[in-house]
N, C-alpha and C positions, 0 to 999 in steps of 0.2 A: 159431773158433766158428761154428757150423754155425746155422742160423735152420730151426726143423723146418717142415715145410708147415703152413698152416693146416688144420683140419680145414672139412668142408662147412657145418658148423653154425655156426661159428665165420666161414666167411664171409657167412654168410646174417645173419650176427646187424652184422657191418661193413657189410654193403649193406643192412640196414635204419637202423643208425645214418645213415649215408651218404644213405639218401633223407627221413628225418626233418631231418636239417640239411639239404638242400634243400628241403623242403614249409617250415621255416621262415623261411628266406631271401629264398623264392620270399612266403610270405605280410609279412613285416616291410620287404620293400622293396618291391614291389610291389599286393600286395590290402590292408592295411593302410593304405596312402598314398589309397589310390585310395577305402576305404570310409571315410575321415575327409573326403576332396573332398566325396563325397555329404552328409555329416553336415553340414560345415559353410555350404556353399549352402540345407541345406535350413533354416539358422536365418537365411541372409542371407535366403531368401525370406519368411522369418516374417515377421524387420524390416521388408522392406520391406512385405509384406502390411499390417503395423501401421503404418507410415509414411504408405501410400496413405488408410487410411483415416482416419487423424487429417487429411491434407491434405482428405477432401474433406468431412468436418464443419468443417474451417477454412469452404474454401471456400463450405459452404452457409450457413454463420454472417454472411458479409460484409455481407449487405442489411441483417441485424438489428443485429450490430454500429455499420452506419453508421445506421440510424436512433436508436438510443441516444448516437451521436455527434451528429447533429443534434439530439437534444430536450438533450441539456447544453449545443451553442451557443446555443441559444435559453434556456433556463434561467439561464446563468450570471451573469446582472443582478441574482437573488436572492442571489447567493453572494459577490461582491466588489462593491466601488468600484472606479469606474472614473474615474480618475484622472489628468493629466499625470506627475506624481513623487511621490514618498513625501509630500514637506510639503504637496503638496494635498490629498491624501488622508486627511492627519491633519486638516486644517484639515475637512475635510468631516467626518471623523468627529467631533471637537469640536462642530463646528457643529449636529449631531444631538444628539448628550446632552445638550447644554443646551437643545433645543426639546424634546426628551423630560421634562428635569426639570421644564422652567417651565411644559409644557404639563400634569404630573402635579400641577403646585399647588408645587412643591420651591422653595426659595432656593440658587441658584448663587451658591457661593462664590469656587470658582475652576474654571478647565479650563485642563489641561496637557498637554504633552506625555510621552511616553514611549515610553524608547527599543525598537525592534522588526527583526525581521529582515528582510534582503530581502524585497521582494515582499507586505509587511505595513504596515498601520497601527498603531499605539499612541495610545491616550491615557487620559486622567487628569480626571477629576471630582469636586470637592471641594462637595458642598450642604450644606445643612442641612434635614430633611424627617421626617414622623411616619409611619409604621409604615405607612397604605395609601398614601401620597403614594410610600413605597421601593418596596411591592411594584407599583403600578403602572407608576414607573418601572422596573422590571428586566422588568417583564412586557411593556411598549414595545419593550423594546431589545432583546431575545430572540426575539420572538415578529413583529416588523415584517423585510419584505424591505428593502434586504438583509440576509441574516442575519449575525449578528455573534457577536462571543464573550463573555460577562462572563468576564473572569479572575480580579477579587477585588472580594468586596463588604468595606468595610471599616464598621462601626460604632462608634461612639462616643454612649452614651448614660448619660450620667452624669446629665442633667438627672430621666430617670425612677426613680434613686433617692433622689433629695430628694425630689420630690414624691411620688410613691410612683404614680403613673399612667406612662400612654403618653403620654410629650410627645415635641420636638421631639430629634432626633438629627442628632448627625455624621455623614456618611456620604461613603465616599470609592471611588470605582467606576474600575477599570481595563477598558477594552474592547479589542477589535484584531480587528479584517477585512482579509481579503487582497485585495489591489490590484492591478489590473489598465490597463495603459494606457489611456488614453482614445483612441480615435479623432479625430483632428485634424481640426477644421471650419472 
């Protein structure tokens, strides 16, 4: 079996196939490779572009940062007790509620403790007091540095439906402020 010549057309049309799978090869191994390098440097350079610039709004932020840092050291007397250990701390906070209650006109029944997470106070106030005698008591304890927290007002006024007036009420008060060490003197 004999293989007839090609004809000229028929090689012109093999030497175009032939430089087409070259122009491809030549571009998927090398132009290709080389025009992704470019693409992806030029998002590395974005990143960092955006990078730099978040650093130097950090960087110019720092003065104001730290002066908001020092007005909350200085402020923070309003926000905790400051305390040896948690049972001072509660003792200090009892010790308030009832100069709050008795100073509001209120009869202290009892003050207790209760139980609170690290780094907190708890406690417990059981009086008996009339309707401005509460609200100026809760309006003391809220409203006076350091701030604190009412957690539960509790009421018990059963005496105001016999008589059918504002009288005298049970009232039982849960508070809790966060605790901070004291400074040893």
């Amino acid at each position: 079996m004999m293989i007839r010549p090609t004809s000229p057309r028929e090689r012109r049309l093999v030497a175009l196939l032939i430089l087409v799978s070259l122009i491809a090869v030549l571009w998927f191994a090398i132009v290709a490779p080389i025009a992704a390098g470019f693409s992806t440097r030029a998002q590395q350079r974005e990143q960092l572009n955006l990078s730099y610039l978040h650093n130097q709004r950090t960087i110019a932020s720092v003065p104001r940062l730290r002066r908001q840092a020092e007005d909350a050291r200085r402020n923070i007397e309003a926000y905790v007790i400051g305390a040896a250990n948690a049972e001072a701390g509660r003792e200090q906070l009892k010790a308030r509620a009832q100069r709050i209650v008795e100073r509001s006109g209120g009869e202290v029944r009892g003050v207790g403790d209760a139980e609170a997470e690290a780094g907190w106070a708890r406690a417990s106030i059981a009086a008996r007091m009339n309707l401005p005698q509460l609200v100026s008591t809760l309006d003391q304890l809220q409203n006076n540095p350091p701030w604190l927290i009412v957690e539960t007002v509790s009421v018990d006024a059963n005496d105001a439906l016999v008589t059918g007036q504002s009288s005298t009420m049970d009232v039982q008060i849960e508070i809790a402020i966060p605790i901070r060490a004291a400074p040893a003197r």
